[in-house]
C-alpha positions as CSV (number, residue, x, y, z in Angstrom):
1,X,2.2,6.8,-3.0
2,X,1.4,3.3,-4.6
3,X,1.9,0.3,-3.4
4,X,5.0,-0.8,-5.7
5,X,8.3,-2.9,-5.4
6,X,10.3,-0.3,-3.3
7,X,9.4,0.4,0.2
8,X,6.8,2.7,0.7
9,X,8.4,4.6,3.6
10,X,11.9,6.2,3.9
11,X,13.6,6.4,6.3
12,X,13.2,3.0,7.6
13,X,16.3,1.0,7.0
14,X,15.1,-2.6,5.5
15,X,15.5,-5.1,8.0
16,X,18.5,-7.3,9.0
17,X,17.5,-10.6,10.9
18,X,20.1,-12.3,12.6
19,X,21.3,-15.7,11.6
20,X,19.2,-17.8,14.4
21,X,16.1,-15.2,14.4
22,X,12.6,-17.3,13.9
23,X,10.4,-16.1,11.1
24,X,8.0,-13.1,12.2
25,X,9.9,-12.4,15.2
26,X,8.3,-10.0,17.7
27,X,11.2,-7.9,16.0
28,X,10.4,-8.7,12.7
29,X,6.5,-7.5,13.3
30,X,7.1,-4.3,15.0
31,X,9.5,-3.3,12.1
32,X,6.6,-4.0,9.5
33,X,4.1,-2.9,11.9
34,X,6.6,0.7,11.9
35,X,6.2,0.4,8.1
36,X,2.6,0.2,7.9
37,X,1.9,2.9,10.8
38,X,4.5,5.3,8.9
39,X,3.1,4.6,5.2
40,X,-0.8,4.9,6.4
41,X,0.0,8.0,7.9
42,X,2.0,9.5,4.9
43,X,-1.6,8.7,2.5
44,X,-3.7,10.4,5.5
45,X,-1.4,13.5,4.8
46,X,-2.0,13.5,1.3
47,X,-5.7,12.8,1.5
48,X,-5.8,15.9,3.9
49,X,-3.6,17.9,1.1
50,X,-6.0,17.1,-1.5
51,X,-9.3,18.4,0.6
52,X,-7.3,21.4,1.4
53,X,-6.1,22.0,-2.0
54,X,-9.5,21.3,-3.7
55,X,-11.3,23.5,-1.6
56,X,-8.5,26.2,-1.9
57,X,-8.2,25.9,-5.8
58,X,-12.0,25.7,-6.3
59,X,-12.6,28.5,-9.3
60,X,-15.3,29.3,-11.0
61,X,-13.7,30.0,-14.6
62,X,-16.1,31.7,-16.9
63,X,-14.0,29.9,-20.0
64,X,-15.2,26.6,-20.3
65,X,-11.4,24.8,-21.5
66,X,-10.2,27.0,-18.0
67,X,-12.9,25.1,-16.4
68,X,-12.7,21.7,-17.8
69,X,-8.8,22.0,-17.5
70,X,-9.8,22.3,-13.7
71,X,-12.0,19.8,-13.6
72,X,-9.8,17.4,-14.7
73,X,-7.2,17.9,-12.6
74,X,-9.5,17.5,-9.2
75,X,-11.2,14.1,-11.3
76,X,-7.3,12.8,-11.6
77,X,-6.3,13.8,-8.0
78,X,-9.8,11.9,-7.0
79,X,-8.9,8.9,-8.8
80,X,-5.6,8.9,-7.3
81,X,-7.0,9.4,-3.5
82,X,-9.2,7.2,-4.0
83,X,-7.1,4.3,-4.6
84,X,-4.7,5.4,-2.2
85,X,-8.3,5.3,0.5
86,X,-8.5,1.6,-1.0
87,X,-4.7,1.1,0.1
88,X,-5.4,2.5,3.7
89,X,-8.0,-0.2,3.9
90,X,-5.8,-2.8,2.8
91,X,-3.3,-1.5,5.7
92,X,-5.5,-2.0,8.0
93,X,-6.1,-5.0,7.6
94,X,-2.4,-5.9,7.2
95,X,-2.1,-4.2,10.7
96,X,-4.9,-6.5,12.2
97,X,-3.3,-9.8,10.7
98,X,0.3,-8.5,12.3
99,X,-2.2,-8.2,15.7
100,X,-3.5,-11.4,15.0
101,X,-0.3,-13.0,14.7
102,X,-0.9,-14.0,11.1
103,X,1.2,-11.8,9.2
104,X,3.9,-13.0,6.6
105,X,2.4,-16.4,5.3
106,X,0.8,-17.0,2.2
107,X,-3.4,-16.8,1.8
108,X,-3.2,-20.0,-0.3
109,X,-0.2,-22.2,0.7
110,X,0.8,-21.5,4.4
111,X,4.6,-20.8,3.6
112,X,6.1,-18.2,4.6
113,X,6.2,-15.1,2.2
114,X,9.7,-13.9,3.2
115,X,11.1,-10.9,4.4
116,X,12.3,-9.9,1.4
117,X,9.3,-9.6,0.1
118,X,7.4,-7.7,2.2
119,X,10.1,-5.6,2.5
120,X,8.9,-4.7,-1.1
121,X,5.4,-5.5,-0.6
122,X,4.4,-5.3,3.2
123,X,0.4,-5.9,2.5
124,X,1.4,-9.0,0.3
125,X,-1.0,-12.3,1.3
126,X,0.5,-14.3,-1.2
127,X,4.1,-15.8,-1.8
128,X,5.5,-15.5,-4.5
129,X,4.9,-19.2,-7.1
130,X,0.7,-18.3,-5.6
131,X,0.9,-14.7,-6.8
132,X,2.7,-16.1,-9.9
133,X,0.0,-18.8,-10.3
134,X,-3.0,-16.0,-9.4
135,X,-1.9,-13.6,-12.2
136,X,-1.6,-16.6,-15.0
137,X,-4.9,-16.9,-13.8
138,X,-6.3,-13.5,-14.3
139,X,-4.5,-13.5,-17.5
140,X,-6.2,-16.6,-18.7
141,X,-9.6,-15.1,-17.6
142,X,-9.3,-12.0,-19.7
143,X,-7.9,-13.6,-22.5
């Protein structure tokens, strides 16, 4: 699963606040704390599936295409675990900001990211115009 504009977890209904609810309510951050959990738990699965498959699948092919064919499939499914295992860390740390009670404003500006957003992007740190701002950036840089 990657950490794109959809949520990463179904099954949980995106969230409706109500028309006086304050901004990172202790409703708001169990429902995003729920995402987190459920989504961190759904890579664990898939890390586990990946051992178990690897080990299972482990051939020793005496053609060397059967082999290399093999080998990169596992380099592939490594590559993708791996920056799945660089997403649990980044969920974590979500999860310890939503402890922390600073979960759902922006790294650079202090304004609230919006629920919306995190909706699509529940580890986001930035609000939108920064993450706007931070990509012409990067862009400028590699140019």
């Amino acid at each position: 699963m990657t950490d794109n504009a959809s949520l990463p977890v179904r099954g949980i209904e995106p969230y409706q606040p109500a028309d006086d609810e304050a901004y990172m309510s202790e409703a708001q951050l169990a429902h995003f704390e729920a995402i987190l959990g459920a989504w961190k738990q759904q890579l664990q699965e898939e890390v586990e599936r990946t051992v178990s498959h690897m080990r299972d699948d482990a051939n020793h092919y005496a053609d060397p295409a059967d082999r290399a064919t093999q080998e990169e499939e596992f380099a592939l499914e490594l590559r993708t675990r791996d920056r799945e295992r660089k997403l649990i860390r980044k969920i974590d740390k979500t999860l310890e900001r939503i402890r922390k009670d600073d979960y759902g404003y922006c790294d650079e500006c202090g304004v609230e990211i919006g629920i919306r957003r995190l909706e699509a992007r529940p580890t986001a740190t930035l609000c939108v115009d920064c993450k706007t701002l931070e990509e012409i950036r990067e862009k400028q840089r590699v140019a």
